[in-house]
TIBAZA-157298 format. One record per residue (C-alpha): x, y, z; residue in one letter. Coordinates in steps of 0.02 Angstrom, whole numbers. Layout:
BEGIN
<node><east>X</east><north>Y</north><up>Z</up><res>A</res></node>
...
END
This chain:
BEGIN
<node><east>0</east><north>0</north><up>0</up><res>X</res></node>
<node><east>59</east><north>170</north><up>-35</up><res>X</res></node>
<node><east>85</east><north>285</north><up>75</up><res>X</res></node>
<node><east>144</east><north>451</north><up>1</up><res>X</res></node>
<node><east>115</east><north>523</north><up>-173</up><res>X</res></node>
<node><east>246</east><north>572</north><up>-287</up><res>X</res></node>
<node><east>239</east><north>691</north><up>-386</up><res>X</res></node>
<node><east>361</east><north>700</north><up>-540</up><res>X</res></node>
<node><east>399</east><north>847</north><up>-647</up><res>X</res></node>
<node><east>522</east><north>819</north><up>-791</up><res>X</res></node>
<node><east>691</east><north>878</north><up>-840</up><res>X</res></node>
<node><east>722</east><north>1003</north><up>-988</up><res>X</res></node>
<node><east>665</east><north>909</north><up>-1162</up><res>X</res></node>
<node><east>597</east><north>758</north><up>-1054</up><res>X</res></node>
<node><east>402</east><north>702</north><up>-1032</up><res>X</res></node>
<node><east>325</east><north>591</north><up>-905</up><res>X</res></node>
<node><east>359</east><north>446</north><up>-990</up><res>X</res></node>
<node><east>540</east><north>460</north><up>-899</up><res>X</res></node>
<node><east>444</east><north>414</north><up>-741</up><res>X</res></node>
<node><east>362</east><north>258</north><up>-812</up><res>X</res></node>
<node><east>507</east><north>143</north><up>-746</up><res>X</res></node>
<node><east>491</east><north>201</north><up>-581</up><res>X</res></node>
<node><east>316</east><north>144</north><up>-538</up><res>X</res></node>
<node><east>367</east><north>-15</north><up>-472</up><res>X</res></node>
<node><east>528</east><north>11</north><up>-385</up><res>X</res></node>
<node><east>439</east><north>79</north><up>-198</up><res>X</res></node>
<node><east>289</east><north>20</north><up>-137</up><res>X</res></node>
<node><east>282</east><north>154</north><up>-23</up><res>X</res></node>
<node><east>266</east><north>313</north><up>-148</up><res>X</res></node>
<node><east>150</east><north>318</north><up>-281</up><res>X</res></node>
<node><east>234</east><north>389</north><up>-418</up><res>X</res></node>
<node><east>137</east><north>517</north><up>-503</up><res>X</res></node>
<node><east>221</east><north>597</north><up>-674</up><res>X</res></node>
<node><east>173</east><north>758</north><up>-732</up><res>X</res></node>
<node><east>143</east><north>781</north><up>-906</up><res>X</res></node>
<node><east>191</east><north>947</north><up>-981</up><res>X</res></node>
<node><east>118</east><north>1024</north><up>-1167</up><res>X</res></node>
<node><east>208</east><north>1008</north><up>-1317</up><res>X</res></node>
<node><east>271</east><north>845</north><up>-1283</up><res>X</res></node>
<node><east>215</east><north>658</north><up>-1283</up><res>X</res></node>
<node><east>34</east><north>632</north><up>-1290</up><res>X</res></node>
<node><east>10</east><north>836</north><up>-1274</up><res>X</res></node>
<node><east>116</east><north>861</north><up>-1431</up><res>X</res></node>
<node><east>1</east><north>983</north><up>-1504</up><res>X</res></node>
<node><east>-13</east><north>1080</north><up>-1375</up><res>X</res></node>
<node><east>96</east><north>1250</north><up>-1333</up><res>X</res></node>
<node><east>253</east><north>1224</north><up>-1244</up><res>X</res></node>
<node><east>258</east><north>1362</north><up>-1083</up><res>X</res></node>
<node><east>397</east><north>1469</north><up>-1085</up><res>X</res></node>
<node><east>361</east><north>1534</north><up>-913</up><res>X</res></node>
<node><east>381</east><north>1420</north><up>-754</up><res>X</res></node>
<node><east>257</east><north>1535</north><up>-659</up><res>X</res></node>
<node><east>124</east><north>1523</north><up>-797</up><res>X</res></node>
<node><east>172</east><north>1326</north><up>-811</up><res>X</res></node>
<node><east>114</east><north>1317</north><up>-630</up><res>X</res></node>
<node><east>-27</east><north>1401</north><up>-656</up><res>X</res></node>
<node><east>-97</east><north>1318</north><up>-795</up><res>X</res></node>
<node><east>-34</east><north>1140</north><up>-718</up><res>X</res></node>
<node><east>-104</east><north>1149</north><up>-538</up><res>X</res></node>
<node><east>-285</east><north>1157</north><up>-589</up><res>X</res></node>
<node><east>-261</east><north>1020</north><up>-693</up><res>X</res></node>
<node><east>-154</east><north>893</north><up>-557</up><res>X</res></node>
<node><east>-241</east><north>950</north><up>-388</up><res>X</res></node>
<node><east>-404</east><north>873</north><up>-443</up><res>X</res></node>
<node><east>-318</east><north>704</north><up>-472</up><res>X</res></node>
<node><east>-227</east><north>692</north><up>-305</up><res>X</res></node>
<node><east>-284</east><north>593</north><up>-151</up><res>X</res></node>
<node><east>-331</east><north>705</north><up>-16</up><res>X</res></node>
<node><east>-299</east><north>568</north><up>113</up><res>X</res></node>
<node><east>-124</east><north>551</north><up>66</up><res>X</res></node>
<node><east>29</east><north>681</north><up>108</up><res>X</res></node>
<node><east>124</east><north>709</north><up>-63</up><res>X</res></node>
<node><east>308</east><north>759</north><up>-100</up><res>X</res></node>
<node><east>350</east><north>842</north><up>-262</up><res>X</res></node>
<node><east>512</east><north>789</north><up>-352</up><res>X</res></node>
<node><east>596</east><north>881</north><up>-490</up><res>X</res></node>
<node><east>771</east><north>855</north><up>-581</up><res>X</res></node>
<node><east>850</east><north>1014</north><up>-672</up><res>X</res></node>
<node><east>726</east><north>1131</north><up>-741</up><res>X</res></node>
<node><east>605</east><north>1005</north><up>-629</up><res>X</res></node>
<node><east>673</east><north>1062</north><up>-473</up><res>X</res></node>
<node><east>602</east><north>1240</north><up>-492</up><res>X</res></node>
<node><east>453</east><north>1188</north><up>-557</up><res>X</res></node>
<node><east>411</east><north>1072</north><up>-407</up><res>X</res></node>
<node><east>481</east><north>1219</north><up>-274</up><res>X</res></node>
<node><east>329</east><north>1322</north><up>-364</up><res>X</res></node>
<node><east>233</east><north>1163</north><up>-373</up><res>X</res></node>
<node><east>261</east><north>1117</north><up>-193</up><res>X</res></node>
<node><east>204</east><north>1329</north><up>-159</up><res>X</res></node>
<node><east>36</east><north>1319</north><up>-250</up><res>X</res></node>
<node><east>-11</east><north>1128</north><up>-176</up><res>X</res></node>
<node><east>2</east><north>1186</north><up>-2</up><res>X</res></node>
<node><east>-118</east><north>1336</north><up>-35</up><res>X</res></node>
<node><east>-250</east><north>1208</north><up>-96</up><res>X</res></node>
<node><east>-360</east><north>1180</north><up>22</up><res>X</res></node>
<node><east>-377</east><north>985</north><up>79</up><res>X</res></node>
<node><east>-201</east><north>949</north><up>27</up><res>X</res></node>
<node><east>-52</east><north>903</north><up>128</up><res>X</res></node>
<node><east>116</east><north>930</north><up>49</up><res>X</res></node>
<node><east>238</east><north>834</north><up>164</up><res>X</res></node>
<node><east>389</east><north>854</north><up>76</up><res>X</res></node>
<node><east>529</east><north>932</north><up>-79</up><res>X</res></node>
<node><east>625</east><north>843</north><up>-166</up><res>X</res></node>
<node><east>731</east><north>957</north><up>-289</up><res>X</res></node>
<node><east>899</east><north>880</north><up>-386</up><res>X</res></node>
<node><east>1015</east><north>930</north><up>-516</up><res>X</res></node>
<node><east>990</east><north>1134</north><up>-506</up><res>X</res></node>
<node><east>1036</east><north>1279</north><up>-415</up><res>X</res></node>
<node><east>940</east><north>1361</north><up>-293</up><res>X</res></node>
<node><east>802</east><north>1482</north><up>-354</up><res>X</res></node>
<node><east>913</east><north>1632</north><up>-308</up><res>X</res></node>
<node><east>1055</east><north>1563</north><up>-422</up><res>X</res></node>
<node><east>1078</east><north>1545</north><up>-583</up><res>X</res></node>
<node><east>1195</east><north>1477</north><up>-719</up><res>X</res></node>
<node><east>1324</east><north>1611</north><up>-800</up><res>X</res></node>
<node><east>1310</east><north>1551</north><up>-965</up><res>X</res></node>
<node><east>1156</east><north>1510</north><up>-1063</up><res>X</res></node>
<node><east>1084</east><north>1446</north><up>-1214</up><res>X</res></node>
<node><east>933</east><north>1526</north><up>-1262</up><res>X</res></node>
<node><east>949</east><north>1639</north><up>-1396</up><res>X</res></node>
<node><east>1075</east><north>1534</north><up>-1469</up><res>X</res></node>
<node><east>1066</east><north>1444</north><up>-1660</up><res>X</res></node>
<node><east>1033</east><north>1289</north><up>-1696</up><res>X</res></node>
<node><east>1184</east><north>1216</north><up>-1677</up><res>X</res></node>
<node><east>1288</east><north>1322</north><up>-1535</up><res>X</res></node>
<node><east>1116</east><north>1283</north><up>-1407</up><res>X</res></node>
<node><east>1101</east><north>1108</north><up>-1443</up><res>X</res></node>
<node><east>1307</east><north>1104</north><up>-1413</up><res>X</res></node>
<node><east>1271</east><north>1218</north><up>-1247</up><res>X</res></node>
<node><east>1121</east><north>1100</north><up>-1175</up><res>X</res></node>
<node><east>1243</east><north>967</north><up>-1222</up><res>X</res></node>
<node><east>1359</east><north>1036</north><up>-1108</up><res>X</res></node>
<node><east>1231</east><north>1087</north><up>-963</up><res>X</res></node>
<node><east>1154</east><north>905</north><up>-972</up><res>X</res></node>
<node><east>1320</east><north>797</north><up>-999</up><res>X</res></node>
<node><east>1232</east><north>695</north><up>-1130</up><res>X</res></node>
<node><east>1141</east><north>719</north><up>-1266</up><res>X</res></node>
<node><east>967</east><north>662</north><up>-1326</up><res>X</res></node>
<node><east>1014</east><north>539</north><up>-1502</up><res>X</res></node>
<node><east>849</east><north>594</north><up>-1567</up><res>X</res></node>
<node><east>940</east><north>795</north><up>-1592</up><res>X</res></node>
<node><east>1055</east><north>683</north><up>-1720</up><res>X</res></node>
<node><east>920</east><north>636</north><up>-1840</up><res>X</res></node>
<node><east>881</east><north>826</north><up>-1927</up><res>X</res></node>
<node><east>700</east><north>771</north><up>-1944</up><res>X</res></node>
<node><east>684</east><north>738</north><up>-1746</up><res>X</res></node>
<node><east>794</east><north>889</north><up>-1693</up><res>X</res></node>
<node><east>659</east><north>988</north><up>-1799</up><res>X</res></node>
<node><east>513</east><north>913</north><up>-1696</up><res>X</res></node>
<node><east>595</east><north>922</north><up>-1533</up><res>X</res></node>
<node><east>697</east><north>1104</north><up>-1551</up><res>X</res></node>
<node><east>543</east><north>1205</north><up>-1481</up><res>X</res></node>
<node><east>504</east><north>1098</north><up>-1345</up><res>X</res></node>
<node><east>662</east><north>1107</north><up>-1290</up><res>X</res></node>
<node><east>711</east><north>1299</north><up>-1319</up><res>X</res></node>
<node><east>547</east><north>1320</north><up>-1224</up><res>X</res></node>
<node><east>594</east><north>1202</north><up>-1084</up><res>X</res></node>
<node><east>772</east><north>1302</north><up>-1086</up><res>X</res></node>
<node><east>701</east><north>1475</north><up>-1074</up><res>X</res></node>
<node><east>584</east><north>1424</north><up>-946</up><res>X</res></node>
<node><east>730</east><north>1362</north><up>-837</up><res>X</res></node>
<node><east>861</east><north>1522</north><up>-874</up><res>X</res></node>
<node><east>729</east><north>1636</north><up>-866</up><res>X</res></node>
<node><east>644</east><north>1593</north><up>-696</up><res>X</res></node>
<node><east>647</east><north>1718</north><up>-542</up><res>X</res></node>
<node><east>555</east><north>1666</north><up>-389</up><res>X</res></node>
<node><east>416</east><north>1791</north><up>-360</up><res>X</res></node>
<node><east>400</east><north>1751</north><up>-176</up><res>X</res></node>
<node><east>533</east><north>1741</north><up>-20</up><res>X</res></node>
<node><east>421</east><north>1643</north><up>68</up><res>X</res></node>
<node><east>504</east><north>1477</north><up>125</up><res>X</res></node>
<node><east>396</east><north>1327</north><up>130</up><res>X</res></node>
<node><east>363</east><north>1252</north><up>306</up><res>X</res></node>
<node><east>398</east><north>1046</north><up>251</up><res>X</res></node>
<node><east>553</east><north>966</north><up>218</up><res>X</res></node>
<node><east>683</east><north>995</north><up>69</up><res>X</res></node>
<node><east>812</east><north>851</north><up>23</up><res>X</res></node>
<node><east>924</east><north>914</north><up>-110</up><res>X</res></node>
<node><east>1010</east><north>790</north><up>-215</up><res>X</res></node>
<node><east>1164</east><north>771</north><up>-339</up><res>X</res></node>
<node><east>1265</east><north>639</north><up>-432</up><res>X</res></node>
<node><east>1433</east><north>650</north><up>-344</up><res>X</res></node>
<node><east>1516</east><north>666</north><up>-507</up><res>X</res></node>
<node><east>1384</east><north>805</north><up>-579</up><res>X</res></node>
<node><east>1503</east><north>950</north><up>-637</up><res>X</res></node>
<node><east>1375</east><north>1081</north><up>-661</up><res>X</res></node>
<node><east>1307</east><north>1081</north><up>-501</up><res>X</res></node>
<node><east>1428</east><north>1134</north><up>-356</up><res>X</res></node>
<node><east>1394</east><north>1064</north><up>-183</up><res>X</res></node>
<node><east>1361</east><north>1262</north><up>-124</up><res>X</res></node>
<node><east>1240</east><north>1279</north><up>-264</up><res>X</res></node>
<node><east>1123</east><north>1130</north><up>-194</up><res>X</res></node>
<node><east>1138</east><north>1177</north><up>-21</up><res>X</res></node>
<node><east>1069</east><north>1357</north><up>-57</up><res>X</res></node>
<node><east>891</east><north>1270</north><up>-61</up><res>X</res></node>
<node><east>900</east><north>1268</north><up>124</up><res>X</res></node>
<node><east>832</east><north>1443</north><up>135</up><res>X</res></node>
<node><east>686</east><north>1380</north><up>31</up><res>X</res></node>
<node><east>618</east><north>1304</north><up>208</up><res>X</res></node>
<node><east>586</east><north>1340</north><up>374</up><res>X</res></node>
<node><east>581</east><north>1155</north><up>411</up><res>X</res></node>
<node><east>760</east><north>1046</north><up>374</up><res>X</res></node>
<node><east>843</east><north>1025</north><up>236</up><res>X</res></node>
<node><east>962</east><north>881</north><up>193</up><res>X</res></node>
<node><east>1082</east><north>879</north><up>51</up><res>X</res></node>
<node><east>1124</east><north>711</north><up>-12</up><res>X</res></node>
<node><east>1244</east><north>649</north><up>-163</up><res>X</res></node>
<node><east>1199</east><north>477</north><up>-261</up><res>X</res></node>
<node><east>1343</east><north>396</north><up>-378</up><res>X</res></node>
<node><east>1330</east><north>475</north><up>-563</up><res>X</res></node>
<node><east>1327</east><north>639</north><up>-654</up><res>X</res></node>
<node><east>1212</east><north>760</north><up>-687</up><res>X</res></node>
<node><east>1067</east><north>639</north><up>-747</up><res>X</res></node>
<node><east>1134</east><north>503</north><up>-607</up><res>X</res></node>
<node><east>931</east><north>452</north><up>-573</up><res>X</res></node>
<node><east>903</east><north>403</north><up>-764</up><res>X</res></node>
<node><east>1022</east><north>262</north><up>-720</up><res>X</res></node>
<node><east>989</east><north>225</north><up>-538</up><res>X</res></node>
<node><east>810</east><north>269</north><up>-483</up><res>X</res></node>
<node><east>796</east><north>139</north><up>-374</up><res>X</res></node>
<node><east>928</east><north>226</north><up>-267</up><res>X</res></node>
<node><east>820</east><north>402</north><up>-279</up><res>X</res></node>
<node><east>671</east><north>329</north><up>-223</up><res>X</res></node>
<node><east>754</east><north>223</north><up>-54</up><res>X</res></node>
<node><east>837</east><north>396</north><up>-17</up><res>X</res></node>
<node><east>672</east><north>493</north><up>-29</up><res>X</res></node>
<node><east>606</east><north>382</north><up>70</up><res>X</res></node>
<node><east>730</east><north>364</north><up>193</up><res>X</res></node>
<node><east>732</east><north>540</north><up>209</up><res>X</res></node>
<node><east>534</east><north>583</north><up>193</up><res>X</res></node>
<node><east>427</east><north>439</north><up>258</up><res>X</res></node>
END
C-alpha cells in the first residue's frame, strides 16, 4: 500500500514517460508523473515558456487528481526542481491537501543561476550548450528530422529554466532534500545547499553515484533515499 504520493515533474526536453520505470521500484510512494504540453501525448499543444504560468496552468489540472488522504512530496530534476519548489508553493495553498515534503535535484537554488546560457542561441551552438549543461545528449537531436520536432520543446523548456525568478521569499514550512550525482560537474555542492533557505523546516543535502542525470540510471537509489529521508 502506498503511502505518500509522488509527484514527478520532468527535466528540460523530457516528458512523463521518464517516470514510467519508476512505478514499481517503492511500494511506499506512488509515483505520479506530470505531463507537460508540447510533448508526448500533449504534442500539439503549446510548450510554456514561463515556469510561473506553467504552474498556473498545471495545478488546476493535477490537484483534482490527487488523493486528499495522502501527504504528497513533489520531485523535480533540473529545470524540474524549480518547477516542483513552485509546485510544492501552490499545492500547499489548496485547500484539503497536505504537501509533506521537496524533493529538488540537479539545479541551483532559485536565487542562483547559471552564468552562461543557451537561449537565444542557433541551432547548432544551443544544442552544443544544452549538451554541455546536461552531460549527454538526446540521439533523437542527431536525426535533422527529430531535432526539428523536438527544437521548440526544448528551447521552451530552456528558457523556462534560465529565465525563472522566484516571485515570492516565502520559504515553505515541510522538508527539502536536495540531491546530486557526486560526479555532476554543473552543479557545485554550495549551489544545492542554497535550497535550504527555501524552508523553514530541514533540509538535507544528499549525493547519489553519477553525473548530472545520475537518477536516469539508478532510480531505485532516488526513491530508497526519498524515502529514507521523507517517510
Amino acid at each position: 500500500m502506498h503511502s505518500h504520493q509522488l509527484l514527478c515533474l520532468p527535466f528540460a526536453g523530457a516528458g512523463a514517460s521518464v517516470f514510467a520505470d519508476w512505478k514499481p521500484l517503492s511500494q511506499r510512494l506512488d509515483v505520479l508523473p506530470v505531463q507537460l504540453p508540447g510533448r508526448e501525448k500533449r504534442f500539439t499543444e503549446t510548450c510554456y515558456t514561463d515556469v510561473h504560468q506553467a504552474v498556473a496552468g498545471l495545478v488546476p489540472e493535477v490537484a483534482p487528481l490527487l488523493d486528499p488522504e495522502q501527504d504528497i512530496i513533489v520531485f523535480g530534476h533540473s529545470l524540474g526542481a524549480v518547477l516542483a519548489y513552485e509546485f510544492a508553493h501552490a499545492l500547499a495553498a489548496q485547500p484539503g491537501l497536505r504537501v509533506s515534503g521537496l524533493v529538488v535535484s540537479g539545479s541551483p537554488d532559485p536565487w542562483s543561476s547559471r552564468r552562461e546560457r543557451a537561449t537565444g542561441l542557433d541551432d547548432g551552438d544551443f544544442l552544443t550548450r544544452v549538451a554541455e549543461f546536461a552531460g549527454y545528449s538526446h540521439p533523437a537531436l542527431t536525426d535533422p528530422m527529430m531535432a526539428e520536432l523536438l527544437l521548440p520543446m526544448l528551447r521552451a523548456d530552456v528558457q523556462m529554466h534560465e529565465d525563472y525568478q522566484p516571485r515570492s521569499e516565502e520559504p515553505l514550512d515541510v522538508p527539502i532534500v536536495m540531491v546530486r550525482g557526486d560526479a555532476d560537474s554543473l552543479i557545485s555542492d554550495s549551489q544545492v545547499a542554497g535550497w535550504s533557505r527555501a524552508t523553514r523546516s530541514r533540509s538535507q543535502a544528499a549525493t547519489l553515484p553519477g553525473g548530472h542525470m545520475y537518477l536516469t540510471e539508478r532510480p531505485g537509489e532516488l526513491l530508497a533515499l526519498i524515502e529514507r529521508q521523507l517517510l
